[in-house]
N, C-alpha and C positions, 0 to 999 in steps of 0.2 A: 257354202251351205249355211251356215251357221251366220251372215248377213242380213241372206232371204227370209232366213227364220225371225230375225230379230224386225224387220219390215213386213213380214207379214203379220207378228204378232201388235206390233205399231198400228197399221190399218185397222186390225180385228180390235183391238182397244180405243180405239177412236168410234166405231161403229155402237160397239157396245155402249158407248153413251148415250146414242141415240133412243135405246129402248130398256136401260139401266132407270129403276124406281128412283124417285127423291129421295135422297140421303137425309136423314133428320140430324138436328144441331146438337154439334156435340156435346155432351156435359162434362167431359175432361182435356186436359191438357195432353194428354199423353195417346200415342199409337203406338201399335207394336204390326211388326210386318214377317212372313216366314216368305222364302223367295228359293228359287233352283238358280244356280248360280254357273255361269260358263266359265273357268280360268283360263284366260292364253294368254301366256308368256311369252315376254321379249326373245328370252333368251341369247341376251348379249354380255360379252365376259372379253375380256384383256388379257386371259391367260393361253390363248391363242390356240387352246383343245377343244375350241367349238363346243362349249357346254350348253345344255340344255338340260330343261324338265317336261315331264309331260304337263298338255294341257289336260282339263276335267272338271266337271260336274259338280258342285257343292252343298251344300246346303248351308243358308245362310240365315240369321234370325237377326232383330235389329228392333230396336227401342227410340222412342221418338220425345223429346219433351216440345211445344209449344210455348213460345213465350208470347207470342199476339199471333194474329192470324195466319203472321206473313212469314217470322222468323222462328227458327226450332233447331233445335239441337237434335243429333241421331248417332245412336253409339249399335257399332255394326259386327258381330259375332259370328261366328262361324265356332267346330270342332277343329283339335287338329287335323289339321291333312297330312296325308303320305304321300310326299310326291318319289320317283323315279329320276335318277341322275342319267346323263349321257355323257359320253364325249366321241364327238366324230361319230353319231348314231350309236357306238356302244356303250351298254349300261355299264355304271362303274360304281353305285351304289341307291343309296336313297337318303331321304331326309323326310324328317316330321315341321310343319308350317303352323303356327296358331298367328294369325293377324287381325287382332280389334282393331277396327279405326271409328275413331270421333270424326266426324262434323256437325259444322254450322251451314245452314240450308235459307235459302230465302225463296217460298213461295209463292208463285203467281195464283192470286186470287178472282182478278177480271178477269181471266181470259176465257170465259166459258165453262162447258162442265169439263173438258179433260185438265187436270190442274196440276200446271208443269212446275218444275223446283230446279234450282240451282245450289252445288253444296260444294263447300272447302274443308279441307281438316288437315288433320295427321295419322300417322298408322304406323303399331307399334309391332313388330316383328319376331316372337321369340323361334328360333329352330333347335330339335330335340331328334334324341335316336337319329344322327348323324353318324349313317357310315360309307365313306368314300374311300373306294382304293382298299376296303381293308383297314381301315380308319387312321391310314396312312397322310390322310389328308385330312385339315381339320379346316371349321369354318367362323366365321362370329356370330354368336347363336346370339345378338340383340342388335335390332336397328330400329331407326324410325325413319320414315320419308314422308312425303305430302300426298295427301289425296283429292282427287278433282270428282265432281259427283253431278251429276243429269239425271233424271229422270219427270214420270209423272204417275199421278193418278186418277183412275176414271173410278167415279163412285158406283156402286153395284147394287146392293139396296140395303139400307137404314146409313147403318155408321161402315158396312163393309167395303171396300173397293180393291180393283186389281190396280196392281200395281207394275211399271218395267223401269229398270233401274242399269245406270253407266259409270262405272268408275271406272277412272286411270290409277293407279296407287304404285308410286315406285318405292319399290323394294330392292333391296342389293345386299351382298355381304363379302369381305374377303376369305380367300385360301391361303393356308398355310400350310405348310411340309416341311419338317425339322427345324423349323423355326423362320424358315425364306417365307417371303409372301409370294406367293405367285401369281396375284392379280386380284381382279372383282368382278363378280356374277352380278349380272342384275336380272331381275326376274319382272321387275316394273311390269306386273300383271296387266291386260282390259279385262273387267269383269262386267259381263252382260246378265242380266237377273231378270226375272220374272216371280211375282207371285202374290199376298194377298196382302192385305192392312186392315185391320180394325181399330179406330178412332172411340174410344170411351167417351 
């Protein structure tokens, strides 16, 4: 479902260029973009209790510098999230997510009016209000991993346009119980996004 969704909205943003006003030249370097954000989780772990989280819904905000037309920096925000712990389909607690990530993006400027981007970075993971098991289990509430980033934008009219946005961003962290480690979760999210831009 959530594929169809993503190629349907593809199509529909491809069209929308068709009959989307001229966008006028921007007079700043900077965009900012507010987006509805899809989470699904890897949910692969070594500790051999089939852990998982729920996927879900986000709300994502993100900041853009331009350094020339082509290259821009974009630092990517969300709130914490409360995600929902499993093992073996049973809940065994919850945990809170906050995950900013930087990238560097290099965008395609010929290729017509839908105008696709390419972006690399890092992403820094803190987790909070962890409790598993009764807080019997604890986890490492800081990591970093790499993030991969796709998207494009169809300009909408003046400086506005929509936007649909792809990140991979691996995330992981260990457990611990009396001091044993018992493995690593990794959450190594795909994040599929939809939503607006405004170019100063």
């Amino acid at each position: 479902m959530m594929k169809k969704a993503v190629v349907a909205l593809a199509l529909f943003a491809a069209s929308a260029g068709a009959f989307a006003q001229p966008i006028t030249e921007p007079q700043s370097n900077w965009m900012v973009r507010m987006r509805a954000v899809h989470l699904d989780s890897a949910n692969k772990d070594s500790t051999g209790q089939r852990l998982s989280i729920n996927d879900k819904w986000l709300p994502e905000a993100d900041v853009s510098y331009f350094f020339s037309p082509n290259l821009a920096a974009e630092l990517i925000l969300t709130v914490p999230q409360k995600h929902k712990v499993y093992a073996a389909g049973q809940r065994i607690g919850s945990f809170r997510q906050l995950p900013p990530t930087l990238t560097m993006q290099y965008h395609f400027t010929n290729l017509g009016y839908v105008k696709p981007y390419l972006g690399a970075g890092v992403n820094y993971t803190r987790l909070s209000s962890v409790n598993i098991l009764g807080n019997t289990v604890n986890v490492k509430r800081n990591a970093f991993g790499p993030a991969l980033q796709a998207g494009f934008d169809v300009p909408l009219y003046k400086n506005l346009s929509l936007n649909v946005d792809v990140k991979k961003v691996w995330i992981r962290t260990k457990l611990r119980s009396d001091g044993n480690e018992l493995g690593t979760f990794k959450v190594d999210p795909l994040l599929v996004g939809v939503g607006l831009g405004y170019r100063f």
